[in-house]
N, C-alpha and C positions, 0 to 999 in steps of 0.2 A: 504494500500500500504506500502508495505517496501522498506524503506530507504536507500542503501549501500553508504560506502564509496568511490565508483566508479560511484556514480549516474551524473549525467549529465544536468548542467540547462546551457541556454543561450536565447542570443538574435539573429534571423534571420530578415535581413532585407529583405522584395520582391520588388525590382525597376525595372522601367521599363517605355517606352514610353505609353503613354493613351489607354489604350482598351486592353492592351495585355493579361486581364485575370487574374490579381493578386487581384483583391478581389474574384473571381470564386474560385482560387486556394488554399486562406486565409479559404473560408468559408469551403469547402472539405475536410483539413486538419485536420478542427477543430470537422468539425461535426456538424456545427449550421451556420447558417445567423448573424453573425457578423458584416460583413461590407457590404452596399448597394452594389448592382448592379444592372446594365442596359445595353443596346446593345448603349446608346450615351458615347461617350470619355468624361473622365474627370468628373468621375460619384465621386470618391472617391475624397474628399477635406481633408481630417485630417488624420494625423497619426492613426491607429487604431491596437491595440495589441488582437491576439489571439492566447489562448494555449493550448497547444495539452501535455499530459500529461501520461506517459505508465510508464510500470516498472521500465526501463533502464535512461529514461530522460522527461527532462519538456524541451520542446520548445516553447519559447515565440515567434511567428510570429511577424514580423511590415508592417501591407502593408500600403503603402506610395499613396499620388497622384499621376498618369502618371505624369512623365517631360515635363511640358509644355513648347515647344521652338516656338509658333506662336506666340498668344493673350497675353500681358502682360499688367498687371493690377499690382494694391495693392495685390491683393485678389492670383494672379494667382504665386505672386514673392513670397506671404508669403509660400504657397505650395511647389514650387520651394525650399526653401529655408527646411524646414520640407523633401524632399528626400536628399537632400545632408547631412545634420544632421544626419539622420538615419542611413545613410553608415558609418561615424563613431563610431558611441554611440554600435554598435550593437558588435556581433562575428562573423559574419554570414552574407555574402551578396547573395541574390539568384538573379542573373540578367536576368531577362525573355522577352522572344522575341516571336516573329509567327514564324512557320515552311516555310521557303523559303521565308521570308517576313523581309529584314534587308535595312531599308533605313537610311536617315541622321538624325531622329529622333531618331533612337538606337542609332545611331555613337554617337550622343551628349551625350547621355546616359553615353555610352562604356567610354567615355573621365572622366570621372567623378568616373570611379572606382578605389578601394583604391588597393594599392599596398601591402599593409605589412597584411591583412585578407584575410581568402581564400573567392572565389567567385565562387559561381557556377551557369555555364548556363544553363538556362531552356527553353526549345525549347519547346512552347504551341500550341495545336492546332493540333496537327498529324494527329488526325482521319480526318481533311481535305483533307490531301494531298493524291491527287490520286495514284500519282505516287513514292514510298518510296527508290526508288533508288538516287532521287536527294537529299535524307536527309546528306548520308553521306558526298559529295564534301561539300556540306551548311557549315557542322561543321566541315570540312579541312579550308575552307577557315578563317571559324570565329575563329580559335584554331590559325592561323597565327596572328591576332589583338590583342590577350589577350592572358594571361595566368591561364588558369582557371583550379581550383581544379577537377571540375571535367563537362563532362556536360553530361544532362540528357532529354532525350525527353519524353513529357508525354502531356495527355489531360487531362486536370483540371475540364473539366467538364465532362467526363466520369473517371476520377478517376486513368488514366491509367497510371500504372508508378510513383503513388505517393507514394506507402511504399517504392522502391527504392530512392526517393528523400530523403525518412527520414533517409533510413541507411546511403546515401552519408551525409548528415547533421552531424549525431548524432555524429561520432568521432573528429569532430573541436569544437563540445559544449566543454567550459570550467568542470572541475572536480567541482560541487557543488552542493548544497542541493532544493529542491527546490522552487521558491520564490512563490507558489500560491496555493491553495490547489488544488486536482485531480480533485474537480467539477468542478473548474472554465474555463471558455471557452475565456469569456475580460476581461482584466482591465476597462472597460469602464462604465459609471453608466447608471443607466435606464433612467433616463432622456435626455442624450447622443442617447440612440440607439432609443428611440421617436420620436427623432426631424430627425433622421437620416430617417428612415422609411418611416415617412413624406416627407421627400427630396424623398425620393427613387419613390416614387408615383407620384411627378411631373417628375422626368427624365422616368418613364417609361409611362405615360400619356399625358403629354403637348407636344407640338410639338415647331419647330423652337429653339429660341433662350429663350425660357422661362424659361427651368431649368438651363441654368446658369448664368442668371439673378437675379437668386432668392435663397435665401436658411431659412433656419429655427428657429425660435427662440419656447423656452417650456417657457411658463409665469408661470405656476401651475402644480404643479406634487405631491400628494395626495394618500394615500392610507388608505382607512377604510373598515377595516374588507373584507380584500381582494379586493378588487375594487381600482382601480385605476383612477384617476380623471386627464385628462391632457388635459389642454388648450394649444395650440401652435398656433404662428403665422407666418405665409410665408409673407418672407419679399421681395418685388420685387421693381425694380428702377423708373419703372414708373405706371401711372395709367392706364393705355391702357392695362399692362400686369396682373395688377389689375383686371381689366375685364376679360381679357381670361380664368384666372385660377379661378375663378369662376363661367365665362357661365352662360347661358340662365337659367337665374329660379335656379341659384345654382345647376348647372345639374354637374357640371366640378369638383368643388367643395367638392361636395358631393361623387362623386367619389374616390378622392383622401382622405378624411376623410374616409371612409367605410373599402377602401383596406388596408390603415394603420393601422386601428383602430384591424383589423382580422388578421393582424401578430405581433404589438402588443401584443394578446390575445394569440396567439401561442410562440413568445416568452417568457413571464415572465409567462405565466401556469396560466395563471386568468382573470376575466372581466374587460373591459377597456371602461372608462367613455372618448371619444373624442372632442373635441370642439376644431375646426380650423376657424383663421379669416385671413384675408390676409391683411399686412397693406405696405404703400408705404414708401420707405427712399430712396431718389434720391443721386443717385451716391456713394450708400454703399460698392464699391467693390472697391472701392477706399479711403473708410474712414477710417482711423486706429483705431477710437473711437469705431466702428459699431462694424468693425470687429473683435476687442477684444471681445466686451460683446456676440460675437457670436464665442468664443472661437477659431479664425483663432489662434490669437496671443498669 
């Protein structure tokens, strides 16, 4: 790849109320499974950077956690606290909503955007709407509450309208070199996107209130001669939920280990040695101890 003195790096932050599709649209972007996803809210707990890298420029994505305005916790304020950061630190704010779907939950959102960075809105989900004439009044109305650089309607999971998101992006990236090499997809380490995959196999497996009860700790991360050896542990609040997510004869368990273990294998391109236990720490979503060594803090 060549260089110019016109080339183009920055930061893009994606915020947005829980569910609205910005790890769907993070991982699309990029090219790769980056950041977990699931059809439950409040799937993405950590900042997580992915980069999308072409001739012209390097964009460093940040997709953030939904803004949580219900359930507040230790666990739910430190998140909170990691979107509102990210609106600053960045160049680049993408504020993304559903198409015909803006309740008080955006509003809270909307109230929190920065004035002096351009922001642009992202209307997700189109290919739902049946009816495409009510798109237009939608974004008359929402162009009255903000002032956005630009906005943009697209589906994140069919892809539609995402090279236009990149051109509206690419002329507010700052003039500079780029800070990552062209392969790279995250800043994030392998042990990071383990524990994540793991999580991602309880929110898309367990039912109720289990995956956010619970999240992931890596004890052993190992690699000989291509293999990788990783022990992790799912850490839940009680013991009852201890039970669930292991099942009958470690039927549940086992599940959640297999399917990790096979993306995994697909993301870092080699054999992956797994061993999941599940251990109990009552009222860790609330512990600032916990939640450090589980890298919230």
């Amino acid at each position: 790849m060549i260089v110019t003195l016109n080339y183009r790096t920055g930061y893009v932050a994606i915020i947005g109320r829980p569910n609205v599709g910005k790890s769907t649209l993070l991982n699309h972007l990029v090219g790769q499974n980056v950041s977990i996803t699931s059809k439950k809210a409040q799937t993405t707990r950590y900042r997580i950077n992915g980069i999308l890298t072409d001739e012209q420029s390097q964009f460093i994505f940040v997709d953030t956690p939904g803004f949580q305005t219900r359930y507040m916790n230790r666990l739910n304020s430190v998140m909170n606290r990691a979107v509102t950061q990210s609106m600053h630190d960045v160049d680049v704010v993408v504020f993304m909503i559903e198409a015909i779907c803006f309740d008080e939950r955006d509003a809270r959102v909307m109230k929190l955007l920065p004035i002096d960075k351009p922001v642009i809105l992202v209307i997700n989900k189109v290919d739902r709407l049946a009816d495409k004439s009510r798109l237009l009044p939608f974004l008359e109305e929402l162009s009255k509450e903000f002032s956005f650089a630009t906005m943009i309607p697209i589906s994140a999971e069919r892809e539609t309208q995402l090279p236009e998101l990149i051109r509206a992006i690419r002329p507010y990236l700052p003039k500079s070199q780029p800070l990552f090499s062209e392969d790279e997809v995250t800043d994030r380490s392998e042990r990071f996107i383990a524990a994540e995959l793991v999580r991602e196999k309880l929110f898309r497996l367990m039912w109720d209130e289990i995956p956010y009860s619970a999240s992931v700790a890596i004890d052993q991360f190992t690699t000989e001669s291509g293999l990788r050896r990783i022990h992790a542990s799912i850490i839940v609040d009680r013991a009852n939920q201890k039970a669930m997510i292991i099942g009958k004869n470690g039927k549940e368990l086992k599940a959640v280990a297999t399917q990790a273990r096979r993306d995994m294998e697909k993301f870092f391109g080699g054999k992956v040695y797994l061993k999941v236990w599940v251990k109990v720490k009552r009222g860790w979503v609330n512990d600032l101890r916990i939640l450090k060594t589980l890298g919230y803090e």
